[in-house]
C-alpha positions in Angstrom: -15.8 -2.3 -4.3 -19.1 -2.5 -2.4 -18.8 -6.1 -2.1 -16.3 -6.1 -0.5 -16.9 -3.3 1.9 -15.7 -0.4 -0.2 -17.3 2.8 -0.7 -15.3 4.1 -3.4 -16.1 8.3 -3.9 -14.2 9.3 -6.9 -16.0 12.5 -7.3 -14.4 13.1 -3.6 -10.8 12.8 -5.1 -9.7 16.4 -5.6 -5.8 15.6 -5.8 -3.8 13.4 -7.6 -0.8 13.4 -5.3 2.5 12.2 -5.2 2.3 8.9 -3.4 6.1 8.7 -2.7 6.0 10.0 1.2 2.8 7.5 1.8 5.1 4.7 0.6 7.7 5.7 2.6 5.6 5.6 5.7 4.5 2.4 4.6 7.5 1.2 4.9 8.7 2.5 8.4 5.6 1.3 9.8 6.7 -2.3 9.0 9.3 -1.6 11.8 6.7 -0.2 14.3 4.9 -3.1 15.0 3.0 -6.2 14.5 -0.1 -4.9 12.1 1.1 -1.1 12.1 1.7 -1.4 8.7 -1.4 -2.5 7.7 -3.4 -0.3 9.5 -1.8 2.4 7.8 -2.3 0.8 4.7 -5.6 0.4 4.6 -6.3 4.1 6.4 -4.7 5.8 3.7 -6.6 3.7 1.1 -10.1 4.9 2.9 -8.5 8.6 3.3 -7.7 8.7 -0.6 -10.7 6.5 -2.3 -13.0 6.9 0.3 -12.6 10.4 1.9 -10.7 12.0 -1.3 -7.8 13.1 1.3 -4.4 14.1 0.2 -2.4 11.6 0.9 0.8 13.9 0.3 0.4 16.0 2.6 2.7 15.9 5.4 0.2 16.7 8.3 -2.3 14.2 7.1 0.7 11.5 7.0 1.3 12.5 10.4 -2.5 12.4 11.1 -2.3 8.3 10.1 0.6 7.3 12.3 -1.1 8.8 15.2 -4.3 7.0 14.3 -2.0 3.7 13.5 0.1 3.9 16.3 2.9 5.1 14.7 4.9 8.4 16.7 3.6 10.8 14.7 6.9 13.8 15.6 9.2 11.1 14.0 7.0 11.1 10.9 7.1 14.7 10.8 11.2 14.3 11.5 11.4 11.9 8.7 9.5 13.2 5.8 11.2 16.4 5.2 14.0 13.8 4.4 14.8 11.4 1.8 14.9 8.4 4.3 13.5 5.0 2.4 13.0 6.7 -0.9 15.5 4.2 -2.5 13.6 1.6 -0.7 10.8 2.7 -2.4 12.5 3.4 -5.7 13.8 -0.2 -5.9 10.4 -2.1 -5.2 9.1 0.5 -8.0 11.8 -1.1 -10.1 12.0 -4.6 -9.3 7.6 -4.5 -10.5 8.6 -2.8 -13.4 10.9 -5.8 -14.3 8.5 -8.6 -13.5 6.4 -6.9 -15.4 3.7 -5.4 -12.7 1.8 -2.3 -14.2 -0.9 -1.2 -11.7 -2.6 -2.1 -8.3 -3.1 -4.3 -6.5 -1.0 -7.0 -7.7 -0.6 -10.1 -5.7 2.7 -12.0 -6.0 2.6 -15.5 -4.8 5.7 -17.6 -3.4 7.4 -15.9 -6.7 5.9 -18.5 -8.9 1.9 -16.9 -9.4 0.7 -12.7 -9.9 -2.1 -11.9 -9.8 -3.6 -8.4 -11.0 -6.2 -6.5 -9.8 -8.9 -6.7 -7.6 -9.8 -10.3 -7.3 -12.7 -12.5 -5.5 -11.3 -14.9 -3.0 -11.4 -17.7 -4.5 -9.1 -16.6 -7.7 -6.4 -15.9 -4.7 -6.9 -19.2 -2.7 -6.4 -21.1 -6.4 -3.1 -18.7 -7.0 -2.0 -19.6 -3.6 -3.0 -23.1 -3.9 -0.7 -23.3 -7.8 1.9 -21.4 -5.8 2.5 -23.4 -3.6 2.2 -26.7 -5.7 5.8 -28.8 -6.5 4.9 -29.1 -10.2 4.6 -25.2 -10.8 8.1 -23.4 -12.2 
């Protein structure tokens, strides 16, 4: 991770949460702006590997849409509810059927994955198969 520019603290993590609220945020911040979502990505990869934060906790959920730009009272609105948990549910299920068992997996132009984490140059030669005619 330190190469590249990860300070992984494992002895940090106190909490194994549920992840199922962080991936529903994930997904409204798609709808809250150009780069929201990844923003909020990556802060609540640092808060969880980095900072050993609960990342199912409501208040620190509502803590990274403020800090992402996200309106952080609709986040509180929303999480008490079940809004985008099929969402979720159904991208758990469609990686389960291609076969996707952990993090991060990269799929490329539904023809390359790639599993874990990977230098840049294995993903520039997945991208570069992916997009080649003669791949099926």
């Amino acid at each position: 991770g330190r190469e590249a520019g990860v300070n992984y603290k494992f002895d940090a993590i106190k909490v194994s949460p549920n992840t199922m609220d962080a991936h529903r945020m994930i997904r409204w911040a798609a709808q809250a702006g150009p780069g929201i979502q990844n923003k909020v990505v990556d802060r609540l990869f640092r808060l969880y590997f980095e900072e050993g934060a609960d990342i199912g906790d409501h208040e620190v959920l509502a803590g990274v849409a403020q800090e992402c730009g996200m309106d952080p009272e609709i986040v509180r609105q929303l999480l008490p509810l079940d809004a985008e948990e099929s969402g979720v549910i159904g991208e758990i299920a469609e990686a389960k059927k291609l076969g996707i068992q952990g993090v991060p997996c990269f799929i490329f132009n539904q023809k390359y994955a790639v599993s874990g984490a990977q230098t840049p140059d294995v993903l520039i030669e997945a991208m570069r198969g992916a997009l080649s005619p003669d791949t099926a």
